[in-house]
TORTI-715775 format. One record per atom (N, C-alpha, C): residue number from 1; residue in one letter; atom name; x, y, z. Coordinates in Angstrom, 1 decimal. Example, Ala and Ser with C-alpha at 12.3 -4.5 7.8 and 13.67 -1.06 7.14 Angstrom:
! residues 2
<1 'A' 'N' <13.2 -5.7 7.8>>,
<1 'A' 'CA' <12.3 -4.5 7.8>>,
<1 'A' 'C' <13.2 -3.3 7.8>>,
<2 'S' 'N' <12.8 -2.2 7.1>>,
<2 'S' 'CA' <13.7 -1.1 7.1>>,
<2 'S' 'C' <12.9 0.0 7.9>>,
//
This chain:
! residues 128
<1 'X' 'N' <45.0 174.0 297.0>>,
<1 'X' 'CA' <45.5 174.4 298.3>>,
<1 'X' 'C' <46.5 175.5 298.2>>,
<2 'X' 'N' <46.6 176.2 299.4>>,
<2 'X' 'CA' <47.2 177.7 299.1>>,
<2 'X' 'C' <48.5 177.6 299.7>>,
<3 'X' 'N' <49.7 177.0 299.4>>,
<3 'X' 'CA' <50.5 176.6 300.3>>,
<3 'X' 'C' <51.6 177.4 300.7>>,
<4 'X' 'N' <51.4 179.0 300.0>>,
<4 'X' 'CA' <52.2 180.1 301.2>>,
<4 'X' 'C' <51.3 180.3 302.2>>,
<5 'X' 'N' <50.4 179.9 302.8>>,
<5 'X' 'CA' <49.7 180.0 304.0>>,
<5 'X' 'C' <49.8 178.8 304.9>>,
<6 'X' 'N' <50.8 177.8 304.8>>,
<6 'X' 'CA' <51.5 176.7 305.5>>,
<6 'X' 'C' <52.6 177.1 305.5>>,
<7 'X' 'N' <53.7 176.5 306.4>>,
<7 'X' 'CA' <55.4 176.0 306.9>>,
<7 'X' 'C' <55.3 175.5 307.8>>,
<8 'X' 'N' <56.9 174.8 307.4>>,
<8 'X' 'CA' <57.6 174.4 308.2>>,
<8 'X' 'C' <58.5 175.0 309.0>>,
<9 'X' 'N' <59.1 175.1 310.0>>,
<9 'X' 'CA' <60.0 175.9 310.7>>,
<9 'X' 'C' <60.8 175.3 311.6>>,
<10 'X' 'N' <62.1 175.1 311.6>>,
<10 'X' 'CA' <63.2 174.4 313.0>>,
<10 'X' 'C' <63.0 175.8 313.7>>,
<11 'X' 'N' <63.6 175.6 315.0>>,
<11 'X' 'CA' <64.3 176.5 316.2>>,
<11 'X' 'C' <65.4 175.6 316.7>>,
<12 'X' 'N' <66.2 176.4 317.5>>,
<12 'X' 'CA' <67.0 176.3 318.7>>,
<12 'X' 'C' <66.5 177.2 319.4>>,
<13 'X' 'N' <66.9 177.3 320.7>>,
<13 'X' 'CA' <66.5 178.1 322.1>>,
<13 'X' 'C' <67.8 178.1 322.8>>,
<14 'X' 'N' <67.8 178.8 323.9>>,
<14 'X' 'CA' <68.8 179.0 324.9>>,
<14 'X' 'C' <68.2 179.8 325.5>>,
<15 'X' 'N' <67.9 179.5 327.0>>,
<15 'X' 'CA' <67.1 180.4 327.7>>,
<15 'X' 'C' <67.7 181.4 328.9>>,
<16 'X' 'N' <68.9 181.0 329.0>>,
<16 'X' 'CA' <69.7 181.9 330.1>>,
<16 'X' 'C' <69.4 181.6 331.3>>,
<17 'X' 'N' <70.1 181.8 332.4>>,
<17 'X' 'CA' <70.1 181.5 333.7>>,
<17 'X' 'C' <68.8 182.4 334.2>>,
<18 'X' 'N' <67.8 181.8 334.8>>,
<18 'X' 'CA' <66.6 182.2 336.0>>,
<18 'X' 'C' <67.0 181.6 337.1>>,
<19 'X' 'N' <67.2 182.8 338.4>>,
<19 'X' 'CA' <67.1 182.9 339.6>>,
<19 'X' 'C' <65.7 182.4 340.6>>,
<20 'X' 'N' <65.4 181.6 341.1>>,
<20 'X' 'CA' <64.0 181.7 342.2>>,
<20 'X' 'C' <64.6 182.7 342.9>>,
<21 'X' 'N' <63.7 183.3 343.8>>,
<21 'X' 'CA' <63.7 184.1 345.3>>,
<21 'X' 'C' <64.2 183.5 346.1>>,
<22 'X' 'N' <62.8 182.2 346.4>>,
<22 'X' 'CA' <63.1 181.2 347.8>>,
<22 'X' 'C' <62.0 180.3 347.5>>,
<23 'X' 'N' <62.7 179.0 347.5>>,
<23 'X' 'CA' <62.2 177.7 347.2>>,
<23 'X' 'C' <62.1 176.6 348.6>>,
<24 'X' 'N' <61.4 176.1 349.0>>,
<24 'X' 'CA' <61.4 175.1 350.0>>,
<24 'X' 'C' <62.2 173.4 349.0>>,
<25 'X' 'N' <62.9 173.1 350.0>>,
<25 'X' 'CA' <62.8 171.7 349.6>>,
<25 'X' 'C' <62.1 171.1 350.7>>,
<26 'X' 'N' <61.0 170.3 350.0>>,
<26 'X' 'CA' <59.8 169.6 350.6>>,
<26 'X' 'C' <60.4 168.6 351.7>>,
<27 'X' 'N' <61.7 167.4 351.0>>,
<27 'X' 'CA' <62.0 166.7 351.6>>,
<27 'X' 'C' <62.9 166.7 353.2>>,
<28 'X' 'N' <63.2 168.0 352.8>>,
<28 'X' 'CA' <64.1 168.6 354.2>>,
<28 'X' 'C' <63.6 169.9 354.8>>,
<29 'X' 'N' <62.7 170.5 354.2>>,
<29 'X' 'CA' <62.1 171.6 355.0>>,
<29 'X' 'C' <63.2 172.8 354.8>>,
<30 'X' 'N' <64.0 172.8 354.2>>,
<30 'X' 'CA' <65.3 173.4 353.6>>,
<30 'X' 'C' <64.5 175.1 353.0>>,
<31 'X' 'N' <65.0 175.8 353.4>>,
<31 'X' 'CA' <64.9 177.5 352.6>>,
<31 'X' 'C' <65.9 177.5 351.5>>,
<32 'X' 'N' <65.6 177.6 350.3>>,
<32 'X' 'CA' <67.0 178.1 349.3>>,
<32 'X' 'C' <66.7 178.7 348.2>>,
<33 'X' 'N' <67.6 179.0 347.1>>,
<33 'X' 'CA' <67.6 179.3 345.8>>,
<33 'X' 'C' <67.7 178.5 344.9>>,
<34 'X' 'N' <67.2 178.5 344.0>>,
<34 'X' 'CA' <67.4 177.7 342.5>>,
<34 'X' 'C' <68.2 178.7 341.4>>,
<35 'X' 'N' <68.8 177.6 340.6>>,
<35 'X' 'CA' <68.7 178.5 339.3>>,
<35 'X' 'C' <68.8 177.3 338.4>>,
<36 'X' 'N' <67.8 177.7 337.5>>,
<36 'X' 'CA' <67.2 177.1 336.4>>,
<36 'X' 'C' <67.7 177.5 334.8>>,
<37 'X' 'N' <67.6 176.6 333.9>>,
<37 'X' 'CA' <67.9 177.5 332.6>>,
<37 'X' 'C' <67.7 176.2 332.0>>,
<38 'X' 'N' <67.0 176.5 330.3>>,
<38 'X' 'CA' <66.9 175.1 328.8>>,
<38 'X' 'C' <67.4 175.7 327.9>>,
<39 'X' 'N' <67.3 174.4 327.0>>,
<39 'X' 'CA' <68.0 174.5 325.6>>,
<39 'X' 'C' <67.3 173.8 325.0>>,
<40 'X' 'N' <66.8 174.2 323.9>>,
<40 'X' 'CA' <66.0 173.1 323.1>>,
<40 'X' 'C' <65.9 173.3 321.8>>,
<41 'X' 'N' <65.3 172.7 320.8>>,
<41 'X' 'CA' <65.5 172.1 319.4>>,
<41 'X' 'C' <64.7 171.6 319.1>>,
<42 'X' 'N' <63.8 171.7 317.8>>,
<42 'X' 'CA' <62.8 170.9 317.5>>,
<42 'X' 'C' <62.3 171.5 316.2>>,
<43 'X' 'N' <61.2 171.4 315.8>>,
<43 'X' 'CA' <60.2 171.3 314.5>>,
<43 'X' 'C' <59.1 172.0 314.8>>,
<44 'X' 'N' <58.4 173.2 314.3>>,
<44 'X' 'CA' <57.0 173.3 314.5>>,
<44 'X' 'C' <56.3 173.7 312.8>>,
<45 'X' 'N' <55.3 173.1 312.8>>,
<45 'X' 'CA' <54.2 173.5 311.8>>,
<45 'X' 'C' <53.5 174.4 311.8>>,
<46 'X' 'N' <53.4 175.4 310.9>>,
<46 'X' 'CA' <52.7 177.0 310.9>>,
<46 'X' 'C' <51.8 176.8 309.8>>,
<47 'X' 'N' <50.2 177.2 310.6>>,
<47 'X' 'CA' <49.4 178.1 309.5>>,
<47 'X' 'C' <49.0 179.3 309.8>>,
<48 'X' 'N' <49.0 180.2 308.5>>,
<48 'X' 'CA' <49.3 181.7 308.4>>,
<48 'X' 'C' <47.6 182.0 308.1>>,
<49 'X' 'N' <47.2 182.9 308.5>>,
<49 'X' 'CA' <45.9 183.7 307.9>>,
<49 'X' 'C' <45.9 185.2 307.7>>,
<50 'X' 'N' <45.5 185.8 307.5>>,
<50 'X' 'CA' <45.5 187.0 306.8>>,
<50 'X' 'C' <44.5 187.8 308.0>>,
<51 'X' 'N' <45.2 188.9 308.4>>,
<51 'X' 'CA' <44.8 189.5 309.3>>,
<51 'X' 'C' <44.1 191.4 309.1>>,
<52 'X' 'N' <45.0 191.9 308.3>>,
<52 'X' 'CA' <44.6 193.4 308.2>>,
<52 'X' 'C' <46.1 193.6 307.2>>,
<53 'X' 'N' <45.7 194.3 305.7>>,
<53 'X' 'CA' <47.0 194.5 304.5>>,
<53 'X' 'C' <48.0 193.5 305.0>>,
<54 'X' 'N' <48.8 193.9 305.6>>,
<54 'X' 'CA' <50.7 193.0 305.5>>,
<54 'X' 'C' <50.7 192.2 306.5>>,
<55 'X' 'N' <49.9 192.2 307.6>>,
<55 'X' 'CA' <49.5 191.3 308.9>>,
<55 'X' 'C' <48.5 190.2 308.8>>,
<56 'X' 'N' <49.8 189.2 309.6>>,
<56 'X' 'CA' <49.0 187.9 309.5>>,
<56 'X' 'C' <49.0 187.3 310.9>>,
<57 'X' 'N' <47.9 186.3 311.3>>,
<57 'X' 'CA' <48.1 185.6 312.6>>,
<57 'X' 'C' <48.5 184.7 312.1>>,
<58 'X' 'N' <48.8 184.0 313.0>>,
<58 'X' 'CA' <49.3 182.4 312.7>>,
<58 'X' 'C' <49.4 181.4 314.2>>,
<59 'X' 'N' <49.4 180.5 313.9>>,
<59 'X' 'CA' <49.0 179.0 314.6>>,
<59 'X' 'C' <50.4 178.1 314.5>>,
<60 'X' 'N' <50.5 177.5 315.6>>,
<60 'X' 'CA' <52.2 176.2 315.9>>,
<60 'X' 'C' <51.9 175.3 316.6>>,
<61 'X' 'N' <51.9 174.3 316.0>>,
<61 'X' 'CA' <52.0 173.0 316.8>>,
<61 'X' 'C' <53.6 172.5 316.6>>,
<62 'X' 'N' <54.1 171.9 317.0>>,
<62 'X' 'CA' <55.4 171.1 317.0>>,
<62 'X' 'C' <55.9 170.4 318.2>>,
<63 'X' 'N' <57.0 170.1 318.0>>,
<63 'X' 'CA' <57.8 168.7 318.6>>,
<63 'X' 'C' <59.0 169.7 318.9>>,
<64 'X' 'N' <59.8 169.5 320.2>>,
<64 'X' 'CA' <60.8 170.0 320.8>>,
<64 'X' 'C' <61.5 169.2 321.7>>,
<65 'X' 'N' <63.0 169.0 321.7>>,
<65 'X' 'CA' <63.3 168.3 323.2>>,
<65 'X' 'C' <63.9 169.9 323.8>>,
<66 'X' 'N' <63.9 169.6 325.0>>,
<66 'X' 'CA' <64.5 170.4 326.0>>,
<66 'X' 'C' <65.5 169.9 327.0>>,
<67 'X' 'N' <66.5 170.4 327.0>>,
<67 'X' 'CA' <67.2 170.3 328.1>>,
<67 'X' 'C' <67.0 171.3 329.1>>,
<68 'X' 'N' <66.7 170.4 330.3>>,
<68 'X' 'CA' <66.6 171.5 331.2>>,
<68 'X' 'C' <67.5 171.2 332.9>>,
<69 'X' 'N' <68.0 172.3 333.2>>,
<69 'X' 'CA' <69.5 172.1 334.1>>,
<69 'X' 'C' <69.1 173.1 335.5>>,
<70 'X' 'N' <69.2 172.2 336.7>>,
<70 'X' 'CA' <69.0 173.3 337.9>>,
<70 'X' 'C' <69.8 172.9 338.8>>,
<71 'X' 'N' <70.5 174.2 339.6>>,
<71 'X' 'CA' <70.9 173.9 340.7>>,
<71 'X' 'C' <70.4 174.6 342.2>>,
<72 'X' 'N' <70.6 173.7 343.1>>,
<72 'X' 'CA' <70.6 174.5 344.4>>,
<72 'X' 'C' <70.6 173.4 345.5>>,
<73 'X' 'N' <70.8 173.7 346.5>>,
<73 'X' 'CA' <70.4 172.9 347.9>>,
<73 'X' 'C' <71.9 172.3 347.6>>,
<74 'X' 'N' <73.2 172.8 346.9>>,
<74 'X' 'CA' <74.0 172.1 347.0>>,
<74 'X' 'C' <74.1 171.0 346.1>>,
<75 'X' 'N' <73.6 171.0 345.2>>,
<75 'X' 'CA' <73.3 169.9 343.9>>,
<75 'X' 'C' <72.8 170.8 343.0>>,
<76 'X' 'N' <73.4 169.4 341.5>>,
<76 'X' 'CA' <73.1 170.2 340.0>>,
<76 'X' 'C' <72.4 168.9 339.4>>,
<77 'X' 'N' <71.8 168.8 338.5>>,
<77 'X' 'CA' <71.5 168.0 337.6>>,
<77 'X' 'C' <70.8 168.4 336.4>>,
<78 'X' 'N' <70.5 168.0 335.7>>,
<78 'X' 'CA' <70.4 168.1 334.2>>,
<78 'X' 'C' <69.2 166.8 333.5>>,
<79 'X' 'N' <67.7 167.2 332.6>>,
<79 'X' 'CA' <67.4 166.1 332.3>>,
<79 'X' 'C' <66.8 166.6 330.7>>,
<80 'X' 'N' <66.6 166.1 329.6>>,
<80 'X' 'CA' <66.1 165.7 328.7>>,
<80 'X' 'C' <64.6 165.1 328.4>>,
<81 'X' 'N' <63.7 166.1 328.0>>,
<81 'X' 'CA' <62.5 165.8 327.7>>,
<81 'X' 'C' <61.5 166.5 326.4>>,
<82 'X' 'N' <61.3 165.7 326.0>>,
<82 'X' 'CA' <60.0 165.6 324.7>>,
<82 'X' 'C' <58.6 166.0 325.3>>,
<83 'X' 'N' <58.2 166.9 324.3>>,
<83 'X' 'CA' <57.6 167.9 324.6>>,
<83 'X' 'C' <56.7 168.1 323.3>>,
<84 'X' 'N' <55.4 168.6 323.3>>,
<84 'X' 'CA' <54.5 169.1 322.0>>,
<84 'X' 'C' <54.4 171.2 322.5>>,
<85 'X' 'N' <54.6 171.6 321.6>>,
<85 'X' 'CA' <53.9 172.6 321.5>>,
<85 'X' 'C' <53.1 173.5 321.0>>,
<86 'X' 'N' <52.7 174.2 321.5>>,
<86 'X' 'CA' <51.8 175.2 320.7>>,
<86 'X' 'C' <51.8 176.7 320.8>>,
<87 'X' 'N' <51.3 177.2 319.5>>,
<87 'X' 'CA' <52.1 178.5 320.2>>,
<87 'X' 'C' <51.2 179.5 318.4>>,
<88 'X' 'N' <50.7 180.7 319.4>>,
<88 'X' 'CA' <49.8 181.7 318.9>>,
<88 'X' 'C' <50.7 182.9 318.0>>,
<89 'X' 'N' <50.5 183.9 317.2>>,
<89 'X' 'CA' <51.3 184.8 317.4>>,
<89 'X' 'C' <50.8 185.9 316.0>>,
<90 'X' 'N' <51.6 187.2 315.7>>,
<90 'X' 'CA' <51.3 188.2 315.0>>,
<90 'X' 'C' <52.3 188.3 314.4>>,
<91 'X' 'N' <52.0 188.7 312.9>>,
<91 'X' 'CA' <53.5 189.0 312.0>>,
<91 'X' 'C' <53.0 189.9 311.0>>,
<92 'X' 'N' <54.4 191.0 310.8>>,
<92 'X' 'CA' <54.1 192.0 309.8>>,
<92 'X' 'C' <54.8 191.9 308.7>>,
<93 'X' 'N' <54.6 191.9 307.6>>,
<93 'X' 'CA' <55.4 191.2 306.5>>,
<93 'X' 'C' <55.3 192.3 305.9>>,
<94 'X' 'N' <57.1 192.8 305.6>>,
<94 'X' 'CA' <57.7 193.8 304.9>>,
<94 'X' 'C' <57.7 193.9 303.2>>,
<95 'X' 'N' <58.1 192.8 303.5>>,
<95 'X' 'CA' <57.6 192.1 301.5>>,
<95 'X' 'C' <57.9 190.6 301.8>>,
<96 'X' 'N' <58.2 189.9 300.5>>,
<96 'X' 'CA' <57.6 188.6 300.5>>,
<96 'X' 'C' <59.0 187.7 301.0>>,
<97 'X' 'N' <60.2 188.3 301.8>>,
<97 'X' 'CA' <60.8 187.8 302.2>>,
<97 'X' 'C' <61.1 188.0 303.7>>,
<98 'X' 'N' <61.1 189.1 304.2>>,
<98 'X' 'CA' <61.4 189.5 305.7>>,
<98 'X' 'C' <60.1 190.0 306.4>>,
<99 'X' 'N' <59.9 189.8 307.7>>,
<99 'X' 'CA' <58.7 190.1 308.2>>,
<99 'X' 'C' <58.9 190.0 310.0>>,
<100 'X' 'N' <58.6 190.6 310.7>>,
<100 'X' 'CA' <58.2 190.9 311.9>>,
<100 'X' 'C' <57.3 190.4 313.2>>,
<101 'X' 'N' <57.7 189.6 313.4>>,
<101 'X' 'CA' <56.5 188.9 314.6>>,
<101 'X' 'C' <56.7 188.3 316.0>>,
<102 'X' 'N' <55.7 188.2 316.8>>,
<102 'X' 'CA' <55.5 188.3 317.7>>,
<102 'X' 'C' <54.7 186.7 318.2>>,
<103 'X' 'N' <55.3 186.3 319.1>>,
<103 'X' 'CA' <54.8 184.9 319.3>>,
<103 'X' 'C' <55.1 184.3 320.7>>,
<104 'X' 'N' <53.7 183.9 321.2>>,
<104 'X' 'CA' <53.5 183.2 322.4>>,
<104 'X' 'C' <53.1 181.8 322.8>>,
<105 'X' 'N' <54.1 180.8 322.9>>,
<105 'X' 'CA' <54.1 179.4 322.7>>,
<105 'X' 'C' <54.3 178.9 324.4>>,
<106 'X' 'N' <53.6 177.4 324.2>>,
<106 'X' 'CA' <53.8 176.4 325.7>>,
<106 'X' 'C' <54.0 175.3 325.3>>,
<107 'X' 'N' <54.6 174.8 326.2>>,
<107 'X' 'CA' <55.0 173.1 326.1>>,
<107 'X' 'C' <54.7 173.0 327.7>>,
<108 'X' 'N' <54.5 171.5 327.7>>,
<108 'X' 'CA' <54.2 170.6 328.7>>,
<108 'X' 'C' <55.0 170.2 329.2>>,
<109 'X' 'N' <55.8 170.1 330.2>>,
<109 'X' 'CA' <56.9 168.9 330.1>>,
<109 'X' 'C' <56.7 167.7 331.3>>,
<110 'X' 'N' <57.1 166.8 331.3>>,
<110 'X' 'CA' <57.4 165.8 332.3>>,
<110 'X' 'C' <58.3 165.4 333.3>>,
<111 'X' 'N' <59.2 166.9 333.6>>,
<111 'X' 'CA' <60.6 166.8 333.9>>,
<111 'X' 'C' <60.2 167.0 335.8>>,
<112 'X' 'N' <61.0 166.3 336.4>>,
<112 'X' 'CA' <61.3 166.8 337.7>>,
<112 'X' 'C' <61.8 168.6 338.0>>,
<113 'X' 'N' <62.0 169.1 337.0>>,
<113 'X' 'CA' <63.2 170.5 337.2>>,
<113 'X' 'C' <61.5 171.4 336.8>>,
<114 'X' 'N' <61.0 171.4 335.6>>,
<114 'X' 'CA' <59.9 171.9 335.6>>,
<114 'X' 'C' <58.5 171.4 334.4>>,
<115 'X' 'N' <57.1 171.7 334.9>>,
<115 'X' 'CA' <56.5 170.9 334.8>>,
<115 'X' 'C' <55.4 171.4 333.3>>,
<116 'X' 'N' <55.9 172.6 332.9>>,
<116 'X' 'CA' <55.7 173.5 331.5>>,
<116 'X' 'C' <56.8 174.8 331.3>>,
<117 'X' 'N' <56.7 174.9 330.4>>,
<117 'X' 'CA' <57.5 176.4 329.9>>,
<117 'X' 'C' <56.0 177.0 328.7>>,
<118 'X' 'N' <55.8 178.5 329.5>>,
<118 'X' 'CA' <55.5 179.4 328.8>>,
<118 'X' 'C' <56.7 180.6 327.8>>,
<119 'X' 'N' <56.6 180.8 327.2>>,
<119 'X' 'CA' <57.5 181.7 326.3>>,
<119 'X' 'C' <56.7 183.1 325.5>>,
<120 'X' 'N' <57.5 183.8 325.6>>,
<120 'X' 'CA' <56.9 185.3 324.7>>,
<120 'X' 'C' <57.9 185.9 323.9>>,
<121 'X' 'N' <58.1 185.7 322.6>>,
<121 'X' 'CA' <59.6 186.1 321.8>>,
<121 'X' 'C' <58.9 187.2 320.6>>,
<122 'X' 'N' <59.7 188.0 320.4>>,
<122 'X' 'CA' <59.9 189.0 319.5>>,
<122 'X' 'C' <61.0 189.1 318.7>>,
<123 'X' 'N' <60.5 188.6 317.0>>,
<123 'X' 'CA' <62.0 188.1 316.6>>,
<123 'X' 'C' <61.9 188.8 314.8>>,
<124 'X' 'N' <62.7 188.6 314.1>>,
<124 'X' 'CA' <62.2 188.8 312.5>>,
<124 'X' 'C' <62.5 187.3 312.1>>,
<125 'X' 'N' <62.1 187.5 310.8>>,
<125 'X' 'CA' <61.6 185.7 310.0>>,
<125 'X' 'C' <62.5 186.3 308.2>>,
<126 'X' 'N' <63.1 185.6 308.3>>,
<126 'X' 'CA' <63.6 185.7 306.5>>,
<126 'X' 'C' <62.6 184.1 305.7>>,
<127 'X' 'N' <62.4 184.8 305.1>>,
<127 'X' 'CA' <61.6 183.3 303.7>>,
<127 'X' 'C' <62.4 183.6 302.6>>,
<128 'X' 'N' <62.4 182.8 301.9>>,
<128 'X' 'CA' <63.2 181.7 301.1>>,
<128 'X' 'C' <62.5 180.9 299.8>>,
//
């Protein structure tokens, strides 16, 4: 088995405050604003394939919780949920330690605040 073409990988996140436009509340027929924002933490598994010289694609599945926090209508709340994700992406490897990639992941969630998170990050990777 070829096992620089597997990892493991943690994250944290912090996603910054998002504004809605204009949200109805269903229950009151209410016009308003939201503002939304997560945090989350978790584990994902990576396999790497070999793409063109120093470029590789790669594949994520993993485990994340999320905190996710909104307010509006005059109320805040806050909830906690477990989540699988998955997540596609491109990397350019400088040499066999730093490298360049590009990555587009989703989770599901079960939360009243929201009901998935799409994501698109552009980051560098140190190996070890």
């Amino acid at each position: 088995m070829d096992y620089d073409k597997f990892g493991i990988e943690a994250f944290y996140q912090d996603s910054g405050e998002e504004k809605s436009d204009r949200v109805i509340d269903l229950s009151t027929g209410n016009i308003g604003k939201i503002k939304t924002s997560f945090e989350a933490y978790g584990i994902d598994a990576m396999a790497y394939a070999p793409a063109y010289e120093n470029a590789e694609v790669f594949g994520a599945i993993g485990w994340g919780q999320y905190k996710i926090k909104a307010k509006g209508f005059g109320m805040s709340g806050s909830e906690r949920e477990n989540a699988v994700r998955f997540g596609v992406g491109l990397q350019y490897n400088f040499n066999e330690h730093f490298a360049l990639r590009t990555t587009a992941r989703y989770a599901r969630l079960n939360s009243d605040f929201a009901k998935n998170i799409g994501e698109l990050s552009l980051g560098g990777r140190y190996s070890f």
